[in-house]
TORKOL-4160 file (C-alpha; in steps of 0.2 Angstrom, whole numbers, padded with zeros to 4 digits, m for minus):
415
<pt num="1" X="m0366" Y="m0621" Z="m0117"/>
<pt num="2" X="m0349" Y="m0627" Z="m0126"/>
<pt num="3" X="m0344" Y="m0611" Z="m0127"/>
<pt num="4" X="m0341" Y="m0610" Z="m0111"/>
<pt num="5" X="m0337" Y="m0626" Z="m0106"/>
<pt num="6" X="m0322" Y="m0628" Z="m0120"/>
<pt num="7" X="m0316" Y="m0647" Z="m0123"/>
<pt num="8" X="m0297" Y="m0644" Z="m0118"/>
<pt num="9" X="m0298" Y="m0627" Z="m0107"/>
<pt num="10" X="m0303" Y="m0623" Z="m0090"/>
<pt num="11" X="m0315" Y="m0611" Z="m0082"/>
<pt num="12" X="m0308" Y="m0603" Z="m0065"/>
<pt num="13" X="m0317" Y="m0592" Z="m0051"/>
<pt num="14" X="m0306" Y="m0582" Z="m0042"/>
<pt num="15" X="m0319" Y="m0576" Z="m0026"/>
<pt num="16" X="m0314" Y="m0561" Z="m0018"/>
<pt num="17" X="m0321" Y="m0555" Z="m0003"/>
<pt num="18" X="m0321" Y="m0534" Z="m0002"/>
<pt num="19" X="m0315" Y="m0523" Z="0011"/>
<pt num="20" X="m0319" Y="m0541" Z="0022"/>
<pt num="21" X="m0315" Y="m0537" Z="0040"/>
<pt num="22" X="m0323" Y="m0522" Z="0039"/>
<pt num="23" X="m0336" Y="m0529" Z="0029"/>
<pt num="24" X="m0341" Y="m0542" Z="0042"/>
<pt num="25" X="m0340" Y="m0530" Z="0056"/>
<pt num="26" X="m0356" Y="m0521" Z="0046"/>
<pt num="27" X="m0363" Y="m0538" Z="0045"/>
<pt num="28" X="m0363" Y="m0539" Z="0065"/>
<pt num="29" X="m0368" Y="m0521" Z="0067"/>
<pt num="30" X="m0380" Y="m0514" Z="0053"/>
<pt num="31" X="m0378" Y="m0499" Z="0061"/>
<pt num="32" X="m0361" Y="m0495" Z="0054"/>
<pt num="33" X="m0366" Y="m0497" Z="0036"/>
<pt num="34" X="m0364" Y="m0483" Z="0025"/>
<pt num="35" X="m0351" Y="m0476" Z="0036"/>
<pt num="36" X="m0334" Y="m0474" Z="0035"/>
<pt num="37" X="m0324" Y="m0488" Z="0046"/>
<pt num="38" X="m0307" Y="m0494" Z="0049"/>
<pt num="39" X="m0300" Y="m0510" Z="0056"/>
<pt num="40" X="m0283" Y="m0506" Z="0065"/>
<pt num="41" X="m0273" Y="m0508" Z="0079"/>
<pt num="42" X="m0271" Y="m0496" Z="0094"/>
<pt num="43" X="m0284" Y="m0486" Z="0088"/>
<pt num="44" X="m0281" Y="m0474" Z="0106"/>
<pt num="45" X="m0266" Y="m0470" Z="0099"/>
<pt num="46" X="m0255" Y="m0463" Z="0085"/>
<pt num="47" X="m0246" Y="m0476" Z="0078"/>
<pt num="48" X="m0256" Y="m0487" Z="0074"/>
<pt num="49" X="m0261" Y="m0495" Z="0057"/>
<pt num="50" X="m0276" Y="m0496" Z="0046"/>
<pt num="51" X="m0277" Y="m0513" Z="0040"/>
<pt num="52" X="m0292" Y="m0510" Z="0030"/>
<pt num="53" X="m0306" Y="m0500" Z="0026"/>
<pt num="54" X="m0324" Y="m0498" Z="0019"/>
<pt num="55" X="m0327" Y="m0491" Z="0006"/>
<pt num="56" X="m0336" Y="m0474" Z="0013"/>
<pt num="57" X="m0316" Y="m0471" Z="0021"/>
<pt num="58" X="m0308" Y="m0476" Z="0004"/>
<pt num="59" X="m0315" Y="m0462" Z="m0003"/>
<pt num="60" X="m0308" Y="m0450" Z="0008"/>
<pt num="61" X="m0291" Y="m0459" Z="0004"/>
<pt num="62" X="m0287" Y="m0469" Z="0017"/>
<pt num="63" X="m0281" Y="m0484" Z="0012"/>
<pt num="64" X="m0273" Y="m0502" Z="0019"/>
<pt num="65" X="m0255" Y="m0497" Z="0031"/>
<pt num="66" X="m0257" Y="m0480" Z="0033"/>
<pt num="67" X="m0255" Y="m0473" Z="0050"/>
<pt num="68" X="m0273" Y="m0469" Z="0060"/>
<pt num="69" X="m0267" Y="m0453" Z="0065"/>
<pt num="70" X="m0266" Y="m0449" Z="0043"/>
<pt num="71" X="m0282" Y="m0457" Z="0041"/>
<pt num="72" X="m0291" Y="m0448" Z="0055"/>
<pt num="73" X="m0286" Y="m0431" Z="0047"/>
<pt num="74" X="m0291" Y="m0437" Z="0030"/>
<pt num="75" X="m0308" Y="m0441" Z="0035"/>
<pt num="76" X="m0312" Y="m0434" Z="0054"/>
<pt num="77" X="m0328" Y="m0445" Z="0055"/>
<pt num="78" X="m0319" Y="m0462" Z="0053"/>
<pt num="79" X="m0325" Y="m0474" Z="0065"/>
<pt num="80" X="m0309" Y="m0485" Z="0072"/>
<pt num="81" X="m0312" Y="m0505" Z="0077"/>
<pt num="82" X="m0301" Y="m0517" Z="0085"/>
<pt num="83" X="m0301" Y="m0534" Z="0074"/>
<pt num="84" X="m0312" Y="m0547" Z="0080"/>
<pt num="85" X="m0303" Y="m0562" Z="0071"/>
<pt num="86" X="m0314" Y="m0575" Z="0078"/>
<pt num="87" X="m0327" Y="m0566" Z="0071"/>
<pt num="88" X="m0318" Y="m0566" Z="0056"/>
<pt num="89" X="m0313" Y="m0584" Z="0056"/>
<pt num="90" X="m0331" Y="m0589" Z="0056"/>
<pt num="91" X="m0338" Y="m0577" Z="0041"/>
<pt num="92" X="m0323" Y="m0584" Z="0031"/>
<pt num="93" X="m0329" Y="m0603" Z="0036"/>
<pt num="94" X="m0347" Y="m0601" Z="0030"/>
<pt num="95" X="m0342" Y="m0592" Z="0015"/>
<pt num="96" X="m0331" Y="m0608" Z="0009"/>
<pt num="97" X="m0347" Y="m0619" Z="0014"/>
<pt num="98" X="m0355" Y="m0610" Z="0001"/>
<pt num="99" X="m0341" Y="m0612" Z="m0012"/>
<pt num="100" X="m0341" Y="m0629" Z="m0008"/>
<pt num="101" X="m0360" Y="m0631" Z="m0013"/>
<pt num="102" X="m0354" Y="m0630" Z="m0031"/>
<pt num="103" X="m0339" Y="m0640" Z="m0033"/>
<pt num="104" X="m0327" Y="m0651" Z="m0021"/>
<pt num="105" X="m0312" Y="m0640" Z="m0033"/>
<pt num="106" X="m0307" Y="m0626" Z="m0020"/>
<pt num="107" X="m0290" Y="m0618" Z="m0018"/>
<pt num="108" X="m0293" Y="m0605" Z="m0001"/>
<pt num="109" X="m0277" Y="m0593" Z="m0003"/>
<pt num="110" X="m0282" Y="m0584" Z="0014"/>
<pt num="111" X="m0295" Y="m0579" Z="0025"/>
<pt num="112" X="m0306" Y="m0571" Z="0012"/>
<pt num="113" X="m0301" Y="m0575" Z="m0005"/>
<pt num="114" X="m0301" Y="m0592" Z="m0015"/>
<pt num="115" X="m0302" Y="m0600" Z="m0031"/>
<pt num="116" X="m0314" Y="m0613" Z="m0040"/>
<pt num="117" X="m0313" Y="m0624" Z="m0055"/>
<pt num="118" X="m0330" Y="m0626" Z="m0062"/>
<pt num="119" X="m0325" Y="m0633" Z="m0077"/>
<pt num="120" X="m0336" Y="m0649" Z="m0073"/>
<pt num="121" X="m0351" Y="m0638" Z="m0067"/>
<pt num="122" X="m0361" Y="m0639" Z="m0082"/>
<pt num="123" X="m0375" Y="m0643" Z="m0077"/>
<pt num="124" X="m0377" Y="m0630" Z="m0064"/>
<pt num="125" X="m0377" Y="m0616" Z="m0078"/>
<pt num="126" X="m0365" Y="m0604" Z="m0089"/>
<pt num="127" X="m0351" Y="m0596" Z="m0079"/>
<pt num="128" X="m0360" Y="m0581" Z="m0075"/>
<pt num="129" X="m0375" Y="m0588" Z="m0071"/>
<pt num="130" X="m0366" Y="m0598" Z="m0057"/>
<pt num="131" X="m0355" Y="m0582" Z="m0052"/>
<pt num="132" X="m0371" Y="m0571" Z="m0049"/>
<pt num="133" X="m0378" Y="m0586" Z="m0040"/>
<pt num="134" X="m0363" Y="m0586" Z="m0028"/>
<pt num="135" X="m0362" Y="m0568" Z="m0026"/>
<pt num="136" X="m0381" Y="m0567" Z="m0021"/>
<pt num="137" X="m0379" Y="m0582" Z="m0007"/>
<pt num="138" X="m0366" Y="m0574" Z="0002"/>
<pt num="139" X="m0373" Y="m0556" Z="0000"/>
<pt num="140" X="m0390" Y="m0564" Z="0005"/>
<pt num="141" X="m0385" Y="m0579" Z="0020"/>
<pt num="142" X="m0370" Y="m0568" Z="0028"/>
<pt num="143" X="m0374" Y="m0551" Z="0022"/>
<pt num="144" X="m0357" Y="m0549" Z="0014"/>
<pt num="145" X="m0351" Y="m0543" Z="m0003"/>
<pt num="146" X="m0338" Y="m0551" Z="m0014"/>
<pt num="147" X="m0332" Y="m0549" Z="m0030"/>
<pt num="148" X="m0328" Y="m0564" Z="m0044"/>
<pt num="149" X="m0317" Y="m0567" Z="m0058"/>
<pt num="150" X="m0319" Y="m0576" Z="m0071"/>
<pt num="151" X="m0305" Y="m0584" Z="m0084"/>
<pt num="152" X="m0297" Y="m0600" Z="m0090"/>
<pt num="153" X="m0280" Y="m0597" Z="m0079"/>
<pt num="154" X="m0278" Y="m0593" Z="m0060"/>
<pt num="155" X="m0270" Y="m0577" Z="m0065"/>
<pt num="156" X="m0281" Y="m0570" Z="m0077"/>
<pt num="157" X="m0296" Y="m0576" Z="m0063"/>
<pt num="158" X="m0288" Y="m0565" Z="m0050"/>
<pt num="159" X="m0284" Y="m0551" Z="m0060"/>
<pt num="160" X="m0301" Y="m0549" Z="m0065"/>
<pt num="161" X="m0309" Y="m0551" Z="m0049"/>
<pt num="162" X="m0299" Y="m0534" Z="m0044"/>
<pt num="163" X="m0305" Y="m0526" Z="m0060"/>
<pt num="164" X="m0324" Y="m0520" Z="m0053"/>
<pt num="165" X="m0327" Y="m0520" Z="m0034"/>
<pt num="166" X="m0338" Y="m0522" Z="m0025"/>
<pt num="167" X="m0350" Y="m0535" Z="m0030"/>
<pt num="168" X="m0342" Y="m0536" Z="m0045"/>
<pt num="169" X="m0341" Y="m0552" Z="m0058"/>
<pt num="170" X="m0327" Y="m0550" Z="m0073"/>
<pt num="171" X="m0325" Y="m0561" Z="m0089"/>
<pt num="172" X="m0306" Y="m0558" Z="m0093"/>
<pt num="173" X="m0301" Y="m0572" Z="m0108"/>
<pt num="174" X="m0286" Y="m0573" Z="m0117"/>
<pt num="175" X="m0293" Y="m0563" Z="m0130"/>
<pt num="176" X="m0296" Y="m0550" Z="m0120"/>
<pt num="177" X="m0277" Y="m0547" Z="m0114"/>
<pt num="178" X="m0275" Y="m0530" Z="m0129"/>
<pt num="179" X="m0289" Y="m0520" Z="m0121"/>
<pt num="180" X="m0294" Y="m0526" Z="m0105"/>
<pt num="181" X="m0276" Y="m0532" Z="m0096"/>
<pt num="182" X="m0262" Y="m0522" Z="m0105"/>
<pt num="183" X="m0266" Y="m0504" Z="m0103"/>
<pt num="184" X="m0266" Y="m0508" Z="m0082"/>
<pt num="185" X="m0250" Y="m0500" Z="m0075"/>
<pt num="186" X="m0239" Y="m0513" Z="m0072"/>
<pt num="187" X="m0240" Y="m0509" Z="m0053"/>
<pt num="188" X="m0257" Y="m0518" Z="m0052"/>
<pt num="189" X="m0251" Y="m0532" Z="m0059"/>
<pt num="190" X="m0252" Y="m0548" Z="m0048"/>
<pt num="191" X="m0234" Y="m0554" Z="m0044"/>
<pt num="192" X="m0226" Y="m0539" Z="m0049"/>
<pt num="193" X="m0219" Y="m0532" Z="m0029"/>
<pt num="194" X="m0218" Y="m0512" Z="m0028"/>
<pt num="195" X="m0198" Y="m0516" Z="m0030"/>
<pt num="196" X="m0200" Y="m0527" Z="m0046"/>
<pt num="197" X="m0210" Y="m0512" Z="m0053"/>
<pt num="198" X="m0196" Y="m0502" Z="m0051"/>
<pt num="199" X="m0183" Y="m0513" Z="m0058"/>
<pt num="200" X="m0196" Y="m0515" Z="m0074"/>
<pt num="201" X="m0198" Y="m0496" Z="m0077"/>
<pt num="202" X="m0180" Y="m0493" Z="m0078"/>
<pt num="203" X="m0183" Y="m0504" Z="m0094"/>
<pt num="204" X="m0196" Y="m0492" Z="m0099"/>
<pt num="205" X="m0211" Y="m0505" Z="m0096"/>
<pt num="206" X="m0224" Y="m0494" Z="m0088"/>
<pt num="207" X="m0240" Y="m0507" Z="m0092"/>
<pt num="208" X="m0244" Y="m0525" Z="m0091"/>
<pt num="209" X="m0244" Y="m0524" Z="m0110"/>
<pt num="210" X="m0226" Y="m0517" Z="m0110"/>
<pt num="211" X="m0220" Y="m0532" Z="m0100"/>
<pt num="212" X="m0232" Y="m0546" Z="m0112"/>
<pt num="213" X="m0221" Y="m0538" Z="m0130"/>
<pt num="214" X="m0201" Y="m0535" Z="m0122"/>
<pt num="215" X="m0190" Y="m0548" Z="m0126"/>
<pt num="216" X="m0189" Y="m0563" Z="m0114"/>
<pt num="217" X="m0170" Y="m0562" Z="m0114"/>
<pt num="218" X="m0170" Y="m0542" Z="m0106"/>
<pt num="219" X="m0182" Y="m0550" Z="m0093"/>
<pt num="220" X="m0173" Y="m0564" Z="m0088"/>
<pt num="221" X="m0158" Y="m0552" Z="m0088"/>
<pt num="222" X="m0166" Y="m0542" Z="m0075"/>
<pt num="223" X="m0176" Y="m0554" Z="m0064"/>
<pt num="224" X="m0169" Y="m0573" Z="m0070"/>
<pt num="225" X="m0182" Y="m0583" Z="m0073"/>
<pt num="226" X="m0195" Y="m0573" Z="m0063"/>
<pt num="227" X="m0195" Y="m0562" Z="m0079"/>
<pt num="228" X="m0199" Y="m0576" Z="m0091"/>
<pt num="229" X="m0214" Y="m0581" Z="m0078"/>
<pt num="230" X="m0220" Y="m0563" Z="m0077"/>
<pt num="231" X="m0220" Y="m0562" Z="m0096"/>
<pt num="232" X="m0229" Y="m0580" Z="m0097"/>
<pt num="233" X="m0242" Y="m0572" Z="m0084"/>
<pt num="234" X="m0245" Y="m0556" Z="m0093"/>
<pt num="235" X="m0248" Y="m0567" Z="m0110"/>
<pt num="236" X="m0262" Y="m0574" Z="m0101"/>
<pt num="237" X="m0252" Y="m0592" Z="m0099"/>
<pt num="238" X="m0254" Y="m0598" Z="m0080"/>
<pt num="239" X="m0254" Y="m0619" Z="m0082"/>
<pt num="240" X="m0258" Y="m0619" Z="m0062"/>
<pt num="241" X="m0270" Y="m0631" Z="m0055"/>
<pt num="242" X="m0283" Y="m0625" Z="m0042"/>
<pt num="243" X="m0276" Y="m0637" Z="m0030"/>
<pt num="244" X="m0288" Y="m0641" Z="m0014"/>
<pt num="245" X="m0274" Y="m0651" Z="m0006"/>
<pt num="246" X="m0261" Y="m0636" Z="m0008"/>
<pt num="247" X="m0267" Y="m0627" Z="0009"/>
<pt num="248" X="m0263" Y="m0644" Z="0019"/>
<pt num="249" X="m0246" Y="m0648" Z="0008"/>
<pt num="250" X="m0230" Y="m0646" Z="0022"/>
<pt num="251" X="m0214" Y="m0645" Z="0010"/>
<pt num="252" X="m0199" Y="m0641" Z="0017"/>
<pt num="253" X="m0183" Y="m0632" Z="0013"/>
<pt num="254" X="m0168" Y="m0635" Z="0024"/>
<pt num="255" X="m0150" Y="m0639" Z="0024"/>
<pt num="256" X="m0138" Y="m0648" Z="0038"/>
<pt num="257" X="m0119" Y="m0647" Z="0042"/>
<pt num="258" X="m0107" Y="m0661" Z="0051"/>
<pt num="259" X="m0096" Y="m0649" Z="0063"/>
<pt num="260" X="m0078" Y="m0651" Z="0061"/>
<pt num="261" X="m0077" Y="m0657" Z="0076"/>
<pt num="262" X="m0090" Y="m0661" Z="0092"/>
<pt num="263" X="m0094" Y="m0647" Z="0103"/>
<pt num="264" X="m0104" Y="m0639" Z="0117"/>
<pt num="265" X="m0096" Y="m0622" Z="0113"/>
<pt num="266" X="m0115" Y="m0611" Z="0114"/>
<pt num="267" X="m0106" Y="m0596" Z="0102"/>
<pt num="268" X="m0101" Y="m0609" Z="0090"/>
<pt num="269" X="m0119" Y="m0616" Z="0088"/>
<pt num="270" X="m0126" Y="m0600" Z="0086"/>
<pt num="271" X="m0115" Y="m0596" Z="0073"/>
<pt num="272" X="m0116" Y="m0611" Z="0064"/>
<pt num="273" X="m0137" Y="m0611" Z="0066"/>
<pt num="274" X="m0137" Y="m0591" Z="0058"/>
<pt num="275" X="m0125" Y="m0599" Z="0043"/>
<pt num="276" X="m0137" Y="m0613" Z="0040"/>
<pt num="277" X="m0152" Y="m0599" Z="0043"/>
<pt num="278" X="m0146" Y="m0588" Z="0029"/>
<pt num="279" X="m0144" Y="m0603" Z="0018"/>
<pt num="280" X="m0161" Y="m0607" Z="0018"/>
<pt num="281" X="m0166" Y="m0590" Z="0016"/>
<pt num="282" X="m0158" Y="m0590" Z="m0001"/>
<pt num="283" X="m0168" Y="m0607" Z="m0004"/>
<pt num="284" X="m0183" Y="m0600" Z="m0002"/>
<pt num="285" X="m0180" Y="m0583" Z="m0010"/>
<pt num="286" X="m0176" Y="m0593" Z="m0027"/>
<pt num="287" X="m0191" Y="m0602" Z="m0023"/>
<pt num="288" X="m0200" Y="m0585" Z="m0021"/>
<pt num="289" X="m0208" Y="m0596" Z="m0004"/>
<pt num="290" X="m0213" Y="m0589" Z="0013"/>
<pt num="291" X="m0214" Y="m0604" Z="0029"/>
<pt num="292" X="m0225" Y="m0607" Z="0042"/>
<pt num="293" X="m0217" Y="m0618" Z="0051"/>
<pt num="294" X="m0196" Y="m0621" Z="0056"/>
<pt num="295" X="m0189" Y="m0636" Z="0061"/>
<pt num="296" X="m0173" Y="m0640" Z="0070"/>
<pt num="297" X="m0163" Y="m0656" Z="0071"/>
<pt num="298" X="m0148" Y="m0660" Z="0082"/>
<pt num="299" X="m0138" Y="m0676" Z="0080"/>
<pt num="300" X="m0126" Y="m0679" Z="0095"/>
<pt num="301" X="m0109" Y="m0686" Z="0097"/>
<pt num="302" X="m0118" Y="m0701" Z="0099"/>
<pt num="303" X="m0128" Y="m0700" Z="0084"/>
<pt num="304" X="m0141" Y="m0701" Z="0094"/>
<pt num="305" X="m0154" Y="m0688" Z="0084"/>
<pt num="306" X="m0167" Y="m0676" Z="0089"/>
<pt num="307" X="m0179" Y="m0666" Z="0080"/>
<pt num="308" X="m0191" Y="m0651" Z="0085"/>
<pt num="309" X="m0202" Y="m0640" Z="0077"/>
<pt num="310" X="m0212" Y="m0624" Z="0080"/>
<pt num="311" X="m0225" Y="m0619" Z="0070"/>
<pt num="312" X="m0229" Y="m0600" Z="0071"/>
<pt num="313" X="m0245" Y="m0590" Z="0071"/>
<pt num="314" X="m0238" Y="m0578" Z="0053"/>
<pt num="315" X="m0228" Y="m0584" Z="0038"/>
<pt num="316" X="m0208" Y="m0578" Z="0039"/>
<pt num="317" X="m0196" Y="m0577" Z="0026"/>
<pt num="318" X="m0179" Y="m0570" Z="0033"/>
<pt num="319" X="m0165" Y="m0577" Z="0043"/>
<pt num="320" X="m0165" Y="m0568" Z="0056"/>
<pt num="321" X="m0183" Y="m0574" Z="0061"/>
<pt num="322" X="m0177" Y="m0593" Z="0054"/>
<pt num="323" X="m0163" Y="m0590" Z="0065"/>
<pt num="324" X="m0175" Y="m0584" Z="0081"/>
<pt num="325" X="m0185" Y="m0599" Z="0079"/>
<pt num="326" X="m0171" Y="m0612" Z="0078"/>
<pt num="327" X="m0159" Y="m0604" Z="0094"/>
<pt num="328" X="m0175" Y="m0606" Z="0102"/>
<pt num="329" X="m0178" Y="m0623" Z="0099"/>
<pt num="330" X="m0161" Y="m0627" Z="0104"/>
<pt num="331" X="m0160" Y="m0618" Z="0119"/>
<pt num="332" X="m0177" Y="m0627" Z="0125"/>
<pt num="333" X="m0170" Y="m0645" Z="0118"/>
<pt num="334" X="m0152" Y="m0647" Z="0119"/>
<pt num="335" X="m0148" Y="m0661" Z="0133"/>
<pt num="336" X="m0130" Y="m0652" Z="0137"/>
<pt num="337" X="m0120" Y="m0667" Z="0127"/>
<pt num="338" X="m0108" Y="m0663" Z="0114"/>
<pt num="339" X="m0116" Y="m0658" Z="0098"/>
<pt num="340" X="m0108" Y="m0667" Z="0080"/>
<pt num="341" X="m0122" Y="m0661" Z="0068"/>
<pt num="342" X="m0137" Y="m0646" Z="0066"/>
<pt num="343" X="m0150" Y="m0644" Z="0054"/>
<pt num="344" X="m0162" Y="m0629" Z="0050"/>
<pt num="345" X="m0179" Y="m0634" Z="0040"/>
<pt num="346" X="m0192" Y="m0623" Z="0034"/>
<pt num="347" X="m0209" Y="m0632" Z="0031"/>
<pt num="348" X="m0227" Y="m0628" Z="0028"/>
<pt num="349" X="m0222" Y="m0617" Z="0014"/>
<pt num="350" X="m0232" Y="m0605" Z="0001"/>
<pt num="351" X="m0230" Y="m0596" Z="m0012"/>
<pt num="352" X="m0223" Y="m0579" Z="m0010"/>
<pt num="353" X="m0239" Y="m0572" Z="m0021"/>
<pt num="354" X="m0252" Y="m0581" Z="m0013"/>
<pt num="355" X="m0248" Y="m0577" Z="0004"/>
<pt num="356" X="m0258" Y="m0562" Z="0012"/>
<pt num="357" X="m0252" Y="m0557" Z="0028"/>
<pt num="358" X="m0264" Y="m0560" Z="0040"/>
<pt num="359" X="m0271" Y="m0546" Z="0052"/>
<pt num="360" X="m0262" Y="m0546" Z="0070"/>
<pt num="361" X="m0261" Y="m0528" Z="0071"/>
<pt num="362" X="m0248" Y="m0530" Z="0082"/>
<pt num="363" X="m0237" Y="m0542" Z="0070"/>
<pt num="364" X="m0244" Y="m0533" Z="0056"/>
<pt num="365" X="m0235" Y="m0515" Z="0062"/>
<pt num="366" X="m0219" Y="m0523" Z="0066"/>
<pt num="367" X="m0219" Y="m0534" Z="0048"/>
<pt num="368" X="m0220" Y="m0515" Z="0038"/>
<pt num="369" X="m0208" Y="m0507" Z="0049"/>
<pt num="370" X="m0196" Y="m0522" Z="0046"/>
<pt num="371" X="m0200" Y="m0522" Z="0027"/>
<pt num="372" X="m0194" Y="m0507" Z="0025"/>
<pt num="373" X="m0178" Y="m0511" Z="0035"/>
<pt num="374" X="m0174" Y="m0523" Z="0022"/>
<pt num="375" X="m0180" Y="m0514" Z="0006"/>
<pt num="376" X="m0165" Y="m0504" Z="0013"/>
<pt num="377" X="m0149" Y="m0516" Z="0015"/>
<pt num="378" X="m0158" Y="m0525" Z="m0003"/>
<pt num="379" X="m0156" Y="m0507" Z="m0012"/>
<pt num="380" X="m0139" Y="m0505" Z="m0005"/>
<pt num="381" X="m0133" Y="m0524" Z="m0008"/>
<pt num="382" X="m0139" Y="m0521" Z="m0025"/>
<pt num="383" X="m0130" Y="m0505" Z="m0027"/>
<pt num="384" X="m0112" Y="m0510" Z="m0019"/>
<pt num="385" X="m0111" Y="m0529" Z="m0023"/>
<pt num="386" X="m0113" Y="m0533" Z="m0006"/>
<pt num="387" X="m0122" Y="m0533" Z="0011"/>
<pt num="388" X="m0113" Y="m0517" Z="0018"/>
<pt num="389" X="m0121" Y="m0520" Z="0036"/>
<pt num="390" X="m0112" Y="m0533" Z="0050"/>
<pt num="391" X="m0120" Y="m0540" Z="0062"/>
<pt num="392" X="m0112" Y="m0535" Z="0078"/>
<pt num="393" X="m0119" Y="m0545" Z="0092"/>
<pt num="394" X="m0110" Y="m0556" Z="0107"/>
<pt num="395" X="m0117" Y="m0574" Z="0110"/>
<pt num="396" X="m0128" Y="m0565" Z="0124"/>
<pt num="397" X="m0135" Y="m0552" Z="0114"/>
<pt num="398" X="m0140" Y="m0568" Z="0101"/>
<pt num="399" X="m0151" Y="m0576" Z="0116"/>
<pt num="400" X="m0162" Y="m0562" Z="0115"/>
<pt num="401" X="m0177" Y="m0565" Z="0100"/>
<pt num="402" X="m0196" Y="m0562" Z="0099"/>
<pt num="403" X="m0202" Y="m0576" Z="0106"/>
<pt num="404" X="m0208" Y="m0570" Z="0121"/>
<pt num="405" X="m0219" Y="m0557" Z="0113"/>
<pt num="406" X="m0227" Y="m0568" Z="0098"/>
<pt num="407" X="m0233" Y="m0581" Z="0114"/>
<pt num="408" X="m0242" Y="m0565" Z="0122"/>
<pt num="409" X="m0249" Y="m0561" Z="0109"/>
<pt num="410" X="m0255" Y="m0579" Z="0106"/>
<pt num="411" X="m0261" Y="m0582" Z="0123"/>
<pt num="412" X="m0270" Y="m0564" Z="0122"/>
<pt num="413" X="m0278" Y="m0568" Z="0106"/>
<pt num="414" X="m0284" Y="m0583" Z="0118"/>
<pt num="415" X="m0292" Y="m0576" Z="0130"/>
């Protein structure tokens, strides 16, 4: 068993749950088994978005953001399903029940994925053994396949857990990086962003293994000390914990400014909530951090101090939507008395990498249409020096946000 169980390493599963909404809606109705099926939004109409699919529809090449109108030409028999995410919800519960019948040491990463340290599960077994076992319960109690990795580091764990699908389980150890982790295309590398791919192949690395053998320096050239951790990663070096505290740990990223002078001027404190907004964006870019939650604070001329928060139903990352939240909190809150000092706090943060977004069609389409709005002004920021785009708005126009439309679609998600 010690060769498994190694004095001073670690043994990780990285449980992955395949094609999972759509793999639970199979579970409800049999009847949809062996059939192609996709999860997405509007499916009446045109625009919308599959969010995923089964396996019978990926082989006719419709795949995860593609419009339904594309998908429904590539395969004319696909069968179209709103998300049921109370459904969802429940499946992903009782598939962490059963994680947590082998050990307390579990990291949940999003509705249908997880890791496990079972480096003091002995007892129960070898790795593998304790894997199928897994695989088997949940296939068995919930009728739902999954696939595991297996590997001494969270990367490696989750890199192999993509590595055969469905029902899968993959041993990916350090000495398998040559043949089993380099020759992937360094696209499918976890934490490398289609944009970073880009950015790596204009140094001609094209494979995982291209990225684990350039020289540290040209990466950290290129993407600061992202580019030493990518390489660290690609080596098979991830010194990470599965942390089952990480999914309740509220740190926060803000920053707060004493005005020059008290006011109740309204254009003045949007103005000086955007500045503070952007600021933290750049925080948590460098932190390569999404939030959850945004916090405002207002002192008054009294310093007399108030402080409100939202938390929202999706993870945000840009100040325009930092912004958003915090002109709405201060519209709501402010008593009308002269104002002497703002702050803009984002809290209940995660990791950029460890984030999935989760599946409000609705939210979902406008995140990838907005993502592609940003790719944009990145790509000309990179290339010009700077942001060529000013923001052209009056203090009326900056009342307007999305506030009203993310608490419909909270209250209908509701009902």
């Amino acid at each position: 068993m010690s060769k498994w169980y190694p004095k001073n390493g670690r043994v990780i599963f990285h449980v992955d749950m395949n094609s999972f909404y759509a793999s639970v809606e199979m579970a409800f109705d049999p009847s949809l088994k062996g059939k192609p099926l996709a999860i997405a939004g509007n499916p009446e109409e045109r625009k919308g978005i599959v969010v995923t699919s089964s396996y019978e529809a990926r082989k006719y090449g419709v795949k995860t953001t593609m419009p339904l109108f594309e998908a429904r030409r590539l395969c004319p028999d696909l069968i179209v399903m709103r998300p049921n995410f109370e459904r969802y919800r429940t499946a992903s519960k009782e598939m962490f029940k059963i994680l947590a019948d082998v050990t307390d040491t579990i990291q949940p990463v999003s509705i249908d994925e997880g890791y496990m340290d079972v480096t003091s599960c002995a007892e129960q077994g070898s790795p593998p053994e304790i894997a199928e076992r897994i695989q088997q319960r949940v296939y068995e109690e919930l009728d739902l396949p999954c696939s595991i990795g297996i590997a001494p580091n969270k990367f490696l764990a989750k890199m192999a857990s993509d590595m055969k699908k469905p029902m899968g389980i993959t041993i990916l150890r350090k000495r398998d990086l040559s043949n089993k982790l380099w020759p992937l295309p360094i696209g499918e590398m976890y934490g490398v962003g289609e944009k970073t791919a880009e950015k790596l192949k204009k140094l001609d690395i094209e494979t995982i293994g291209d990225l684990a053998n350039r020289p540290v320096l040209d990466l950290k050239r290129l993407l600061g000390i992202n580019g030493e951790r990518l390489q660290n990663r690609a080596n098979g070096i991830d010194d990470r914990p599965v942390d089952p505290d990480a999914v309740h740990e509220f740190k926060s990223i803000g920053t707060s400014t004493t005005l020059a002078q008290d006011t109740t001027d309204d254009a003045e404190v949007r103005t000086v909530l955007r500045r503070l907004s952007k600021k933290v964006e750049a925080r948590m870019q460098s932190k390569e951090v999404l939030a959850r939650n945004v916090q405002l604070m207002i002192r008054y001329h009294d310093r007399k101090t108030v402080t409100r928060s939202k938390q929202l139903s999706e993870f945000i990352q840009h100040a325009d939507d930092l912004f958003n939240v915090a002109i709405q909190l201060f519209d709501q809150h402010w008593n009308q008395v002269p104002v002497r000092l703002l702050g803009v706090t984002a809290t209940d943060l995660a990791e950029k990498s460890e984030v999935t977004q989760q599946l409000d069609l609705f939210n979902y389409e406008e995140y990838a249409g907005k993502e592609k709005l940003y790719k944009a002004i990145d790509d000309l920021t990179e290339k010009y020096g700077h942001n060529p785009f000013k923001k052209l708005s009056s203090p009326k126009d900056a009342q307007v946000t999305t506030s009203f439309q993310k608490d419909f679609l909270d209250d209908f998600k509701k009902e």
